[in-house]
C-alpha positions as CSV (number, residue, x, y, z in Angstrom):
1,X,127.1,5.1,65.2
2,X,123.9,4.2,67.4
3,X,124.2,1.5,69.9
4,X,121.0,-0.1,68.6
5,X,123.0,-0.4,65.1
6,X,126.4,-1.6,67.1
7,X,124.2,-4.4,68.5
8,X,123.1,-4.9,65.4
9,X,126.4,-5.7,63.9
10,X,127.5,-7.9,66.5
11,X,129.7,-5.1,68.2
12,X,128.6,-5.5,71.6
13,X,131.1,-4.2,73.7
14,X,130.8,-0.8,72.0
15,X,127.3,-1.0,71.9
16,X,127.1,-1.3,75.5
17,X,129.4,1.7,76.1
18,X,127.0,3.8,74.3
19,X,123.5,1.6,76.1
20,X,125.7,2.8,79.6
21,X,125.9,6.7,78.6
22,X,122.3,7.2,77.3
23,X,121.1,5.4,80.5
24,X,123.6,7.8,82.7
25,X,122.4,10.5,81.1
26,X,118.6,9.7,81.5
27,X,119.5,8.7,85.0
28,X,121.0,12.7,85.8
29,X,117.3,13.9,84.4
30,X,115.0,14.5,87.5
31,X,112.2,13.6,85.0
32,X,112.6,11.2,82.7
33,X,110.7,13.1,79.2
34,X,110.7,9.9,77.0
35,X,110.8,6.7,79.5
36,X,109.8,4.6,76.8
37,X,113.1,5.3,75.6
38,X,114.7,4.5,78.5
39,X,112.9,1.4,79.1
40,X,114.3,0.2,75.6
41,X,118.0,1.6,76.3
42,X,117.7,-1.1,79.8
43,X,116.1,-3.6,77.7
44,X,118.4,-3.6,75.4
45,X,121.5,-3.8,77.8
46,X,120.1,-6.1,79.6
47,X,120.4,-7.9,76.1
48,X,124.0,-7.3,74.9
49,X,125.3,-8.1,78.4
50,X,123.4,-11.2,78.7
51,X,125.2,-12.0,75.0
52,X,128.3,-11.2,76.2
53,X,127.5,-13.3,79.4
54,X,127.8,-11.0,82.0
55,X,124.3,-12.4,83.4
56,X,124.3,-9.7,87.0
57,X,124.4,-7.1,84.9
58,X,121.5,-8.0,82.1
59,X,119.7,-8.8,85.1
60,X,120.3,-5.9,86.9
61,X,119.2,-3.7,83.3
62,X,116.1,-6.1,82.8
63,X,114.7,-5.8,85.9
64,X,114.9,-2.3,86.3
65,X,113.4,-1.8,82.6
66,X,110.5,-4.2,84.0
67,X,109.9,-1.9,86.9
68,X,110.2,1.1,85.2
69,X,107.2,-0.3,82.7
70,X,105.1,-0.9,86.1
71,X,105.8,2.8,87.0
72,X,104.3,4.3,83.6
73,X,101.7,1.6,83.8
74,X,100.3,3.2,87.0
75,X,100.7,6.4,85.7
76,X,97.7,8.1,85.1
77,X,99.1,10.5,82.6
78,X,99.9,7.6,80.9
79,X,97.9,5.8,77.7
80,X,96.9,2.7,78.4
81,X,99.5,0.2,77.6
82,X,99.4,-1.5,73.9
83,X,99.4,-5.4,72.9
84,X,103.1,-4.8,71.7
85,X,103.6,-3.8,75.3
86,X,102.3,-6.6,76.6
87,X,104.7,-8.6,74.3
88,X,107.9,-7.1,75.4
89,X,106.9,-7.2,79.0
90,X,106.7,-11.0,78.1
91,X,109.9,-11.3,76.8
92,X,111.6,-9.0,79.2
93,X,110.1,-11.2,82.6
94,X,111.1,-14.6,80.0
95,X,114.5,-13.0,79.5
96,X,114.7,-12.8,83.0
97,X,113.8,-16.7,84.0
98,X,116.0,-17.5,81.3
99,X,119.2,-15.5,83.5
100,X,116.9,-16.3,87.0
101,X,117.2,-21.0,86.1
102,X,120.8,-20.8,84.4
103,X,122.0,-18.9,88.5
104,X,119.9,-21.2,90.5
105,X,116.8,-19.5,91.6
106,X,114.5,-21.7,90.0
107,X,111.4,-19.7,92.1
108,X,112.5,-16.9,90.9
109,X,112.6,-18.1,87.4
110,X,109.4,-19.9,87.6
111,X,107.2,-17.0,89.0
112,X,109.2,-14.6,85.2
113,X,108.1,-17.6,83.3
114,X,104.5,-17.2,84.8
115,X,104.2,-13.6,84.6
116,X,105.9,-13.9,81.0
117,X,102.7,-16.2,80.1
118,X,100.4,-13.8,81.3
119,X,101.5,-11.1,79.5
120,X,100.8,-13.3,76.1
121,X,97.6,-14.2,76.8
122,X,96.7,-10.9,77.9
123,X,98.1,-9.7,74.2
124,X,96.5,-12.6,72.1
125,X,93.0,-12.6,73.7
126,X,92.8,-8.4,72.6
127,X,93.9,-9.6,69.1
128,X,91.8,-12.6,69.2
129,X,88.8,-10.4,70.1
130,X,89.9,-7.5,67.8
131,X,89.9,-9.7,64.6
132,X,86.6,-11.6,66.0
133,X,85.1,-8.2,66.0
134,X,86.4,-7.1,62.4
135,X,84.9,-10.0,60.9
136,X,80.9,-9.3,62.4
């Protein structure tokens, strides 16, 4: 069973198990072919350790999905990165200052919260002046 469909059914634990080897595995890879997939796989543990309130290491797997979406982002092989980017980088640097108050770092927490802010206006303003556009 997929650890995306373990998470879904509340199985955490085992869904992290299998989160840990697909990210091992990308990790052996000198390149990484699909790092979108990647950045999901630490997104996503990030998310089942924070539910099973182990808060280092969902830090730990947010962060480094964070960076590894400023890596591709300066990629120039890269496509320029989507609104529904722009959303998950929002909620991964919120998911952050969520972990970053409840340890203390309140800096730290408000400078995620910031950048998590950013990343939503960034994403609203293109659909704002998309569906301004459509309607000329």
């Amino acid at each position: 069973m997929s650890a995306e469909c373990l998470q879904q059914l509340g199985k955490i634990h085992e869904a992290i198990d299998n989160y840990e080897l697909i990210k091992r595995d990308m990790e052996s890879l000198i390149i990484f072919e699909d790092s979108i997939l990647y950045i999901n796989v630490c997104n996503q543990l990030g998310n089942c350790y924070f539910k099973v309130n182990e808060y280092d290491r969902a830090l730990d797997n947010l962060q480094l999905s964070l960076l590894s979406i400023h890596k591709i982002r300066g990629a120039p092989h890269e496509e320029s990165v989507s609104p529904i980017d722009d959303f998950v980088i929002a909620k991964i640097c919120r998911n952050i200052a969520i972990i970053a108050d409840m340890k203390g770092y309140v800096n730290d927490a408000i400078k995620m919260n910031e950048q998590s802010l950013i990343f939503k206006t960034k994403a609203f303003n293109l659909y704002h002046d998309e569906i301004l556009a459509s309607q000329l």
